[in-house]
N, C-alpha and C positions, 0 to 999 in steps of 0.2 A: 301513287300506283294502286294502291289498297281502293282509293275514292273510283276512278276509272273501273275498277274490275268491278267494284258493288255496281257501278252504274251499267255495265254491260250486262250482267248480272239480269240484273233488274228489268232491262229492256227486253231481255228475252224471255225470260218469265211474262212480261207483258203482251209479250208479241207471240206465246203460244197463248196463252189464255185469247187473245183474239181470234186464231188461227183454231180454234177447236171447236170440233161442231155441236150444233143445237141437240142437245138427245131430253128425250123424255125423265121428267124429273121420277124418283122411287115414290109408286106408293106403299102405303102399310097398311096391312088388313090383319088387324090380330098378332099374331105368330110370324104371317107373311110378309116378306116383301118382294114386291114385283117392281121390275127396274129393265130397262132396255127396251123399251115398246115402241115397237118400229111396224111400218108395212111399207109397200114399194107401189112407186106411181105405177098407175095404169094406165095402161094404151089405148087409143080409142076408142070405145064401143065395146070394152072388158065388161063383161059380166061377174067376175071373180077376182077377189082378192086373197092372201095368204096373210096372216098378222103373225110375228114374233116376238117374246119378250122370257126374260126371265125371272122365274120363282123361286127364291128360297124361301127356305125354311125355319126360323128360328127358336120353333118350339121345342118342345119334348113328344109331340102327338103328332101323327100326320095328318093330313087335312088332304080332300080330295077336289083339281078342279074338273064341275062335271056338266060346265056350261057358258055359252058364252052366244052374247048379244048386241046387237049394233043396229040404231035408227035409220043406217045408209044402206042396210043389209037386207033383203028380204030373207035371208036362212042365214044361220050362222053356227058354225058346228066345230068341235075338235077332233082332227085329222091326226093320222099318223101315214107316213110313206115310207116303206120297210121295200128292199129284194125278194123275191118269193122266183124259186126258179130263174135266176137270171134278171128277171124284169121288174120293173120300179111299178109298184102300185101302192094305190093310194087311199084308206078307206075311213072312214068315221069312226071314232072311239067311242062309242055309246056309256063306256064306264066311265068315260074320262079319265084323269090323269094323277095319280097318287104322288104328293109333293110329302116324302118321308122325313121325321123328325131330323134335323141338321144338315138335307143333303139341298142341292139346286136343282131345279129342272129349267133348261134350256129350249122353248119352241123355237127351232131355226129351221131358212129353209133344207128340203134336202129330209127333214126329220119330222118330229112333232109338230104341229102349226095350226093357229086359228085360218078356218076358211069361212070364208066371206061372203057369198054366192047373192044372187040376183039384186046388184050394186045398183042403187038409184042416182047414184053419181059416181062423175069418174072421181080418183086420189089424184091429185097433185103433189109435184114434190113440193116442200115448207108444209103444207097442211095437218092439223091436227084430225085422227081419227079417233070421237069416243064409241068406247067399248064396253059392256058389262061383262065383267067375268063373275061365276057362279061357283062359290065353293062348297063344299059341306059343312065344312064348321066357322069359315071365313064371313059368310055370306057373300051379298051381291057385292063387285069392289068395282067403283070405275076407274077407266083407266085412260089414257087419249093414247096413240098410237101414232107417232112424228113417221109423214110419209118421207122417204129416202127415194133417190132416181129410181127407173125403170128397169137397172138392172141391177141394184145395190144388195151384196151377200151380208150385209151388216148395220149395224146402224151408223154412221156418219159416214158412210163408203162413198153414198151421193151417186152412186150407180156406176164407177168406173172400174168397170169388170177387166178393160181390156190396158193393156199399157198404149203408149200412143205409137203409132205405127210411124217408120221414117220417112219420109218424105223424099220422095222418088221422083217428082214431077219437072227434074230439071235433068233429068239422066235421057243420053243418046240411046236409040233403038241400034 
């Protein structure tokens, strides 16, 4: 009984480790480390992209990121999208983004995010995107960026925003 259970066990340990998706390995830049680097396919003829990933912090000092660069990118800048009066806008962080001794900063959409702007190719879902990110005490850290579907809120989502709808196509009028 004991043999059968480790082997069940076993299999499903197995059969999630396959069943888990590809995500971007952690880099380490110093003090930091950046882990979840994601962005999301683009539609045809996109000009822009949006990049995500998370920062901690594992120093004693903060470290600030205050730039960010891509070879598929003709402009590439860190964004912040905040409410203002009701309305969702969207503007450039020119200081960039202060990653505080022990705490995480999260670029996701919706909030803080790399933008991507005058894209020389489309993303594909599976593709890696390299990115330079700029710190001030970090320096330059590259990073690749695992594109996710088209409409993916995360990284391994794969872009399935919606649940699946029932199937109706056998019902009388």
């Amino acid at each position: 009984m004991k043999t059968m259970l480790k082997n069940v066990l076993l299999a499903t340990f197995a059969l999630t480790l396959c069943a888990a998706p590809a995500v971007a390995d952690d880099v380490k830049a110093g003090d930091l480390v950046i882990s979840q680097a994601w962005s999301r396919a683009t539609p045809g003829g996109a000009k822009v992209a949006g990049g995500y990933l998370t920062i901690e912090n594992k120093g004693t000092a903060a470290d600030r990121l205050v730039g960010v660069s891509a070879d598929i990118a003709g402009k590439a800048e860190i964004h912040e999208m905040a409410m203002d009066n009701g309305v969702m806008k969207m503007r450039p962080l020119d200081k960039g983004i202060s990653i505080d001794p022990g705490k995480t900063v999260k670029l996701a959409p919706g909030g803080n995010h790399l933008m991507l702007q005058e894209l020389k190719g489309p993303f594909k879902q599976g593709d890696k995107v390299p990115v330079t990110l700029q710190f001030e005490k970090a320096g330059k850290v590259a990073v690749s960026l695992d594109v996710q579907g088209v409409g993916a809120q995360a990284p391994g989502d794969g872009g399935h925003m919606m649940k699946k709808m029932p199937d109706h196509s056998g019902m009388k009028m």
